[in-house]
N, CA, C and O atoms as a GROMACS GRO file, in nm:
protein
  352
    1UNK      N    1  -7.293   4.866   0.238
    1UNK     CA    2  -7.250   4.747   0.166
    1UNK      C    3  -7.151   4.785   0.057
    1UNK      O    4  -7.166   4.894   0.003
    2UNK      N    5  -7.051   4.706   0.020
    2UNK     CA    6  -6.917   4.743  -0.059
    2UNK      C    7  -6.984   4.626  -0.153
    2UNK      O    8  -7.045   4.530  -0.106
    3UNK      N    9  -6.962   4.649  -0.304
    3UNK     CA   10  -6.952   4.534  -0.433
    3UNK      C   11  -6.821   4.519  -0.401
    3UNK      O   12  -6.723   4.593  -0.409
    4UNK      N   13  -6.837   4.420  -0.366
    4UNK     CA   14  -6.679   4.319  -0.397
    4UNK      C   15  -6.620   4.235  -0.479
    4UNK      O   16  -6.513   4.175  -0.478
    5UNK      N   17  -6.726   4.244  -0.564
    5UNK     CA   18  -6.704   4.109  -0.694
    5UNK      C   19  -6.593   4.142  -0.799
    5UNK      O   20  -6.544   4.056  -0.874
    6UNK      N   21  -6.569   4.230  -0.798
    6UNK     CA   22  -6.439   4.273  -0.892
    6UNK      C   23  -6.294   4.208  -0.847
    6UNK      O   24  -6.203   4.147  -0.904
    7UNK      N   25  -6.323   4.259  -0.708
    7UNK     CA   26  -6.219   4.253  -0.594
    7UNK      C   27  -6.184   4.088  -0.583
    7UNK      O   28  -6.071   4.049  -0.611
    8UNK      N   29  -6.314   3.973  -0.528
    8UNK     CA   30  -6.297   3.902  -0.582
    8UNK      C   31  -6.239   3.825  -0.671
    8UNK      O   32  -6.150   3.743  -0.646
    9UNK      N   33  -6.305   3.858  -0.817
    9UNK     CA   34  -6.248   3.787  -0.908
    9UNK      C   35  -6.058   3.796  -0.987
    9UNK      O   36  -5.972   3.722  -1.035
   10UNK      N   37  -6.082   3.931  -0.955
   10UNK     CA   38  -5.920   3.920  -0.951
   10UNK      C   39  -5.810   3.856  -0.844
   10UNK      O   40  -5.691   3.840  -0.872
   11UNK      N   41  -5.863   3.827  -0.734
   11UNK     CA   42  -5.833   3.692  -0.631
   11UNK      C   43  -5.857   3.560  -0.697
   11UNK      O   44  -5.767   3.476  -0.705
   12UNK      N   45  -5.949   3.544  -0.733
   12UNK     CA   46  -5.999   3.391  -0.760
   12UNK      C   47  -5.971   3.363  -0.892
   12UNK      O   48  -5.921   3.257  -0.929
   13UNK      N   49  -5.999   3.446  -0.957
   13UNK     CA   50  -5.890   3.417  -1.137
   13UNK      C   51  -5.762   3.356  -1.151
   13UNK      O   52  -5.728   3.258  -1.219
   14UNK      N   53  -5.684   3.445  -1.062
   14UNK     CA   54  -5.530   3.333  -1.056
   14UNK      C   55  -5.581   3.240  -1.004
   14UNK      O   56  -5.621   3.157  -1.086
   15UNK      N   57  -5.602   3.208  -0.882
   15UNK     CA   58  -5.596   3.054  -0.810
   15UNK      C   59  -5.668   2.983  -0.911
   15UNK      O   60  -5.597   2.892  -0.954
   16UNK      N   61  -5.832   2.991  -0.994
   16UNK     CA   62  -5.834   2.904  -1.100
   16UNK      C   63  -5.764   2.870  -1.164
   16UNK      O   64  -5.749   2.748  -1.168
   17UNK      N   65  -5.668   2.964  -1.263
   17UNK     CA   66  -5.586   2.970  -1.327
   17UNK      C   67  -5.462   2.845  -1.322
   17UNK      O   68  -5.438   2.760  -1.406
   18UNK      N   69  -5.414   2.864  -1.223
   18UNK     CA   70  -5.337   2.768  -1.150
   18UNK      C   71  -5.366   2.639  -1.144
   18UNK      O   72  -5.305   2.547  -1.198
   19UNK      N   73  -5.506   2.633  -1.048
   19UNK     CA   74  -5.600   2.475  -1.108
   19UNK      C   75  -5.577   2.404  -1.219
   19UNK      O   76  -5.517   2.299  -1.241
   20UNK      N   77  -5.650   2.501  -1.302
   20UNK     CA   78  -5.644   2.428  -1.410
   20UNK      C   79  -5.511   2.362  -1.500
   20UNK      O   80  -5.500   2.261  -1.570
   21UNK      N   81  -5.402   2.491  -1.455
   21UNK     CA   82  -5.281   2.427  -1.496
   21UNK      C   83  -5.227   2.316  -1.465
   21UNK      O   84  -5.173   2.243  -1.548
   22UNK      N   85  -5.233   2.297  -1.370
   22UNK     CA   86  -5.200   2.152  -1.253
   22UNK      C   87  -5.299   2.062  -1.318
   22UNK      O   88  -5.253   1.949  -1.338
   23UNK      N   89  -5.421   2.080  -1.358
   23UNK     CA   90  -5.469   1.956  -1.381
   23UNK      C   91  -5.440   1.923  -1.548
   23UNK      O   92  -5.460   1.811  -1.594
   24UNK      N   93  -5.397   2.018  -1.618
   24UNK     CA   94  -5.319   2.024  -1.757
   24UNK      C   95  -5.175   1.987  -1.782
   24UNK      O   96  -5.128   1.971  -1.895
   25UNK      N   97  -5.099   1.973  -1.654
   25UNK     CA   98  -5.006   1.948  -1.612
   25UNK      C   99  -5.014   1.759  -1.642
   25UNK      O  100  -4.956   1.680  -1.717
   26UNK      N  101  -5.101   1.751  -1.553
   26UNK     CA  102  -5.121   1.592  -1.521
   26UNK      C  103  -5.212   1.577  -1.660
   26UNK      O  104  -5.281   1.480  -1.628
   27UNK      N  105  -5.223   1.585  -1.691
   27UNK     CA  106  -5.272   1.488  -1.858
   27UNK      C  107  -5.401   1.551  -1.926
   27UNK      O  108  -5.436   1.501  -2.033
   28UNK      N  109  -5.502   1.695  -1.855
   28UNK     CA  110  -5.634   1.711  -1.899
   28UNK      C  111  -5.701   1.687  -1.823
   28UNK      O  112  -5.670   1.672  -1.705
   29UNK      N  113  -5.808   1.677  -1.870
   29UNK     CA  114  -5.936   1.625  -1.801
   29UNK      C  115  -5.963   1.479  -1.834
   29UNK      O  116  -5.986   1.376  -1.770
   30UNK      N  117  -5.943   1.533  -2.026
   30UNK     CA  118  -5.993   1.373  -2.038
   30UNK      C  119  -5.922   1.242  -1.929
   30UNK      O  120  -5.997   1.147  -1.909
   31UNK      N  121  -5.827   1.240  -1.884
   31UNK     CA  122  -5.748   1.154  -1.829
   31UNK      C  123  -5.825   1.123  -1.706
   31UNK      O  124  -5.765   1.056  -1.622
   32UNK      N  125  -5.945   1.159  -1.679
   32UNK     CA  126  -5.985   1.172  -1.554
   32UNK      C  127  -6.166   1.196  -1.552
   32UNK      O  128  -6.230   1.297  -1.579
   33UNK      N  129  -6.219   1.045  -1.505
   33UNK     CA  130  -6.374   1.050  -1.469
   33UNK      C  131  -6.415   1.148  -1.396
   33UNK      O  132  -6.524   1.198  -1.427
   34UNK      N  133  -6.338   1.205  -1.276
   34UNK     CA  134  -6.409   1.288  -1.212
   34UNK      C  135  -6.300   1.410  -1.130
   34UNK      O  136  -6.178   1.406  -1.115
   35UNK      N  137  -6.355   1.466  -1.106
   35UNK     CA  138  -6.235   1.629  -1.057
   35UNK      C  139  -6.295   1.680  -0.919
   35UNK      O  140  -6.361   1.783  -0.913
   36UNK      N  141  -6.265   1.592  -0.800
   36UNK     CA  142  -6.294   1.614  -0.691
   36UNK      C  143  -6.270   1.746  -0.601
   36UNK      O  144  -6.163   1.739  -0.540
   37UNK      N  145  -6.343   1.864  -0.579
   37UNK     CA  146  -6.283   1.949  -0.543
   37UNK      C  147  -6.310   1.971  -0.368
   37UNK      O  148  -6.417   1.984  -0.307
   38UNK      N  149  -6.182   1.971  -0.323
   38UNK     CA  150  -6.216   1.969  -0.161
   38UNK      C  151  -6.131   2.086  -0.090
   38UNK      O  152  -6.046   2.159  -0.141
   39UNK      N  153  -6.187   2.082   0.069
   39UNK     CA  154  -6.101   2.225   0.123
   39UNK      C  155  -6.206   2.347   0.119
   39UNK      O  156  -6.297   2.345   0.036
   40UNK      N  157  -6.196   2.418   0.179
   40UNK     CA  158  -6.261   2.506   0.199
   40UNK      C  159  -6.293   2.627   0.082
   40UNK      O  160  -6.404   2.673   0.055
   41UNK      N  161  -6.170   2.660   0.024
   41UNK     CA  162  -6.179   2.753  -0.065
   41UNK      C  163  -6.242   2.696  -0.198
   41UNK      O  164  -6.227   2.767  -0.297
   42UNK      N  165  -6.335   2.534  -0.219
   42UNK     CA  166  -6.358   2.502  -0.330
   42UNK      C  167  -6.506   2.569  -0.356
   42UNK      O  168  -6.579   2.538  -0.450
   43UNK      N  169  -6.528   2.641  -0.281
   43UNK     CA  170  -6.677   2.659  -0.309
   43UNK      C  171  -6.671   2.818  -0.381
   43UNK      O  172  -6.746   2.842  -0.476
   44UNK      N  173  -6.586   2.910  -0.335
   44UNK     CA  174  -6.503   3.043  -0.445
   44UNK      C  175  -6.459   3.006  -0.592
   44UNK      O  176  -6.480   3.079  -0.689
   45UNK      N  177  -6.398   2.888  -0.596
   45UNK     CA  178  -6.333   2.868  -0.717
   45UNK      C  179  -6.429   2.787  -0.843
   45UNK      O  180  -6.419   2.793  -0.965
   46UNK      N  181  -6.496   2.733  -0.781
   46UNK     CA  182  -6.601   2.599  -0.810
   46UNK      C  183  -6.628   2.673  -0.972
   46UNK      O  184  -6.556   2.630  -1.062
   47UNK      N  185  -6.714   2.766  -1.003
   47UNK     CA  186  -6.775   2.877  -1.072
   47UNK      C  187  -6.661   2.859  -1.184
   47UNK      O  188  -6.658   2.794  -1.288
   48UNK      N  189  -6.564   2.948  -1.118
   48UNK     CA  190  -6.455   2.960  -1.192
   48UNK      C  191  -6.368   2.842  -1.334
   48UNK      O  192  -6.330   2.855  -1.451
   49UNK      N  193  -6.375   2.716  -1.212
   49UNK     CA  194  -6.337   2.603  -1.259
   49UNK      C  195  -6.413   2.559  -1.374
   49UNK      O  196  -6.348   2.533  -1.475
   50UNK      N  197  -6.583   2.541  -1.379
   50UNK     CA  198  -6.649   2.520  -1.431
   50UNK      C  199  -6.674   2.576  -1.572
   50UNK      O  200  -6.732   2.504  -1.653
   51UNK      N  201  -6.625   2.733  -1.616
   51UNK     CA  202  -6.597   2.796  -1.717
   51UNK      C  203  -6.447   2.747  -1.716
   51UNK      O  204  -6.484   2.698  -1.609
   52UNK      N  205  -6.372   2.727  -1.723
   52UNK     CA  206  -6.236   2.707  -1.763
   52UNK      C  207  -6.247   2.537  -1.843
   52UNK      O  208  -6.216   2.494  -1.954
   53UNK      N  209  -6.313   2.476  -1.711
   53UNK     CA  210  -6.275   2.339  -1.801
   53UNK      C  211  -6.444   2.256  -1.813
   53UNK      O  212  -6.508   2.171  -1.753
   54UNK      N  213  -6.456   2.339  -1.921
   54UNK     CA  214  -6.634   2.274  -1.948
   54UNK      C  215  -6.631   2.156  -1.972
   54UNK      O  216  -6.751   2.129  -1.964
   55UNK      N  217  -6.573   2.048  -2.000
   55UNK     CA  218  -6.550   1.872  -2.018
   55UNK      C  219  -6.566   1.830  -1.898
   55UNK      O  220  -6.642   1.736  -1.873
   56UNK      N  221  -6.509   1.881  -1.822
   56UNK     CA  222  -6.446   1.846  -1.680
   56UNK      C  223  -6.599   1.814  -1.627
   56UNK      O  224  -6.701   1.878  -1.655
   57UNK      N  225  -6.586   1.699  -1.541
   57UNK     CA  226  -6.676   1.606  -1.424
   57UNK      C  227  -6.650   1.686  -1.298
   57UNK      O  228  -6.575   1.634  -1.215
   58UNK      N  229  -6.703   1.809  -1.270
   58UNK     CA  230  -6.634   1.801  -1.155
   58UNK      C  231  -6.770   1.823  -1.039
   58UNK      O  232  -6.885   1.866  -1.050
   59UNK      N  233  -6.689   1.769  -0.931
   59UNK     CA  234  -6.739   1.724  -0.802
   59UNK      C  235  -6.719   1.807  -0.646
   59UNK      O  236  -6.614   1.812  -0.582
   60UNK      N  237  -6.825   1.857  -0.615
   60UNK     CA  238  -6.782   1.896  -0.460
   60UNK      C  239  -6.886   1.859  -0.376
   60UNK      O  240  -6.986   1.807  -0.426
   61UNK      N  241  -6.879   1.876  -0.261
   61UNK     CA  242  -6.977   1.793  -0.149
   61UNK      C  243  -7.096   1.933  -0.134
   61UNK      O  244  -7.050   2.048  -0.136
   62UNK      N  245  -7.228   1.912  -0.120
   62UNK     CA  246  -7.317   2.010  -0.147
   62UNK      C  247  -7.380   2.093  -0.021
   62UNK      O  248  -7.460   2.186  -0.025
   63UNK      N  249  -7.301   2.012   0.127
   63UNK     CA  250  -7.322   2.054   0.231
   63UNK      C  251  -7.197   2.166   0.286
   63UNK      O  252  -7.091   2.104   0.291
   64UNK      N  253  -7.182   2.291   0.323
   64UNK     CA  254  -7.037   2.379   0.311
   64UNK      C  255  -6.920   2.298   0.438
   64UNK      O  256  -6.802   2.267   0.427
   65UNK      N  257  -7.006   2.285   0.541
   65UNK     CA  258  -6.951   2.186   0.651
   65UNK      C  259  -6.868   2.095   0.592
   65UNK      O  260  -6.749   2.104   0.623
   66UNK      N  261  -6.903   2.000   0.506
   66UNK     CA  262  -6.835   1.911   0.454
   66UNK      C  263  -6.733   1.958   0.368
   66UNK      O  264  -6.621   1.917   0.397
   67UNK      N  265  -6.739   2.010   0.299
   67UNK     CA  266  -6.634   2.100   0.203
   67UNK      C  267  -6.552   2.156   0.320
   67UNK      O  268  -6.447   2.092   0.314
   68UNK      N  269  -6.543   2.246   0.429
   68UNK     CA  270  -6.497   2.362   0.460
   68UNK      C  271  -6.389   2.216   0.538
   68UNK      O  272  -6.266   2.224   0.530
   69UNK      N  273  -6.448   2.110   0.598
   69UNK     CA  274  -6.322   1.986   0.675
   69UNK      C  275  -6.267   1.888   0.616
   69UNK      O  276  -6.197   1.798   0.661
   70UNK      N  277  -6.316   1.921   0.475
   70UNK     CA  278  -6.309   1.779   0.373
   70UNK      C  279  -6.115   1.724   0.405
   70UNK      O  280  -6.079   1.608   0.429
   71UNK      N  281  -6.064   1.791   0.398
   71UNK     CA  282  -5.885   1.795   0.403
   71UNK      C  283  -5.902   1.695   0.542
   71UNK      O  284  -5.884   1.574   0.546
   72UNK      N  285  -5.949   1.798   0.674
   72UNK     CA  286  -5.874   1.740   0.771
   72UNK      C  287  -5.961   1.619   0.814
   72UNK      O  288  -5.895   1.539   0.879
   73UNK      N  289  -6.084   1.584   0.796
   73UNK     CA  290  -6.125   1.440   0.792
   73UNK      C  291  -6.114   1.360   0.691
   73UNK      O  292  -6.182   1.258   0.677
   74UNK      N  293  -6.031   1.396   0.615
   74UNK     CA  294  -5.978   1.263   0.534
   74UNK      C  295  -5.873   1.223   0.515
   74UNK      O  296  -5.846   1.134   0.434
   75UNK      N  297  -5.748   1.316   0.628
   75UNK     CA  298  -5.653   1.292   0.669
   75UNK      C  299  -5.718   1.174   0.835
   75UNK      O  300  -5.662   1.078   0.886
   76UNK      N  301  -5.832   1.232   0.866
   76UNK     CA  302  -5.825   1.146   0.997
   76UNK      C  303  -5.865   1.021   0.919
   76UNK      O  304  -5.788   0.925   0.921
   77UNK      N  305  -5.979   1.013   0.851
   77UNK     CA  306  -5.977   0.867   0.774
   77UNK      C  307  -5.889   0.828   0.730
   77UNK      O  308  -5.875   0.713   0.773
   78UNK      N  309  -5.787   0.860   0.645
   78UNK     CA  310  -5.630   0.817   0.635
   78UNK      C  311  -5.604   0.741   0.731
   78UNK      O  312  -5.616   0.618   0.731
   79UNK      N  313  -5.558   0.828   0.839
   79UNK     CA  314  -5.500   0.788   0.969
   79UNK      C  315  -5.566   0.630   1.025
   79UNK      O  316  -5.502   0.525   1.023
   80UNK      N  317  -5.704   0.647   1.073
   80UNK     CA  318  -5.756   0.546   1.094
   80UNK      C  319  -5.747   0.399   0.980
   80UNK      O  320  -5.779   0.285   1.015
   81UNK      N  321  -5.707   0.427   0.870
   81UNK     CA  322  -5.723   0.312   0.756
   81UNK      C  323  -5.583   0.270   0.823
   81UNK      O  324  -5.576   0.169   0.893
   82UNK      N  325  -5.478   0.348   0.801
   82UNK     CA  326  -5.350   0.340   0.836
   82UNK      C  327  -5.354   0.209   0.948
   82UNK      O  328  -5.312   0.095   0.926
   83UNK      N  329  -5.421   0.263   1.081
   83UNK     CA  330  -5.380   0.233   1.212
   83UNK      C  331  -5.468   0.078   1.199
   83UNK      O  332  -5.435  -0.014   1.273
   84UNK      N  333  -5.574   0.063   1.105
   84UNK     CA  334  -5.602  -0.069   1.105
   84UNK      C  335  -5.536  -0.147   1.044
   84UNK      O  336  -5.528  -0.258   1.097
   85UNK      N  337  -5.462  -0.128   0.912
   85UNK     CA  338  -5.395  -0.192   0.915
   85UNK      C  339  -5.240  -0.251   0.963
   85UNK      O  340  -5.169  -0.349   0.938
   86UNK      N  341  -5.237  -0.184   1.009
   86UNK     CA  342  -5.140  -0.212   1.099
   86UNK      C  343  -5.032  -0.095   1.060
   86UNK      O  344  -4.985  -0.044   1.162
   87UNK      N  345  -5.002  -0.064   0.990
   87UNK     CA  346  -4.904   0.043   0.934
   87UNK      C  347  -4.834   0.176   1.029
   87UNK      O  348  -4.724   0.225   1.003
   88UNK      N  349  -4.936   0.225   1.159
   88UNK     CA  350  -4.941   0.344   1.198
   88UNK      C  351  -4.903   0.287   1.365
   88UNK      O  352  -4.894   0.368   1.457
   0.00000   0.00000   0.00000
């Protein structure tokens, strides 16, 4: 077995990093009830996020399945909202 957590966190430090900028970008936290995190890689960063922006509401789905397709079924729900209303 290899410790990888070093290795890790110097991966996942920037990409938080970044997060949080983007959401500092757009106005804070305060600007925002809740901080939906979706996609697969939210469950690495989640931790991360959570020390960076302690105010922050934030949200991910508690099943990994759901997290790991969250993107591409809610592009298909998109799609389907789309195609009912007539748009697609």
């Amino acid at each position: 077995q290899l410790d990888c957590a070093q290795i890790a966190k110097e991966c996942l430090s920037p990409l938080a990093s970044d997060v949080v900028a983007l959401i500092n970008r757009m106005g804070g936290v305060a600007n925002y009830d809740n901080i939906v995190l979706v996609g697969g890689g939210s469950p690495l960063v989640f931790e991360y996020l959570r020390a960076a922006l302690p105010d922050a509401n934030l949200l991910m789905a508690d099943n990994a399945e759901e997290v790991r397709w969250a993107n591409a079924l809610g592009g298909v729900k998109a799609l389907r909202a789309l195609a009912a209303r007539g748009d697609f």
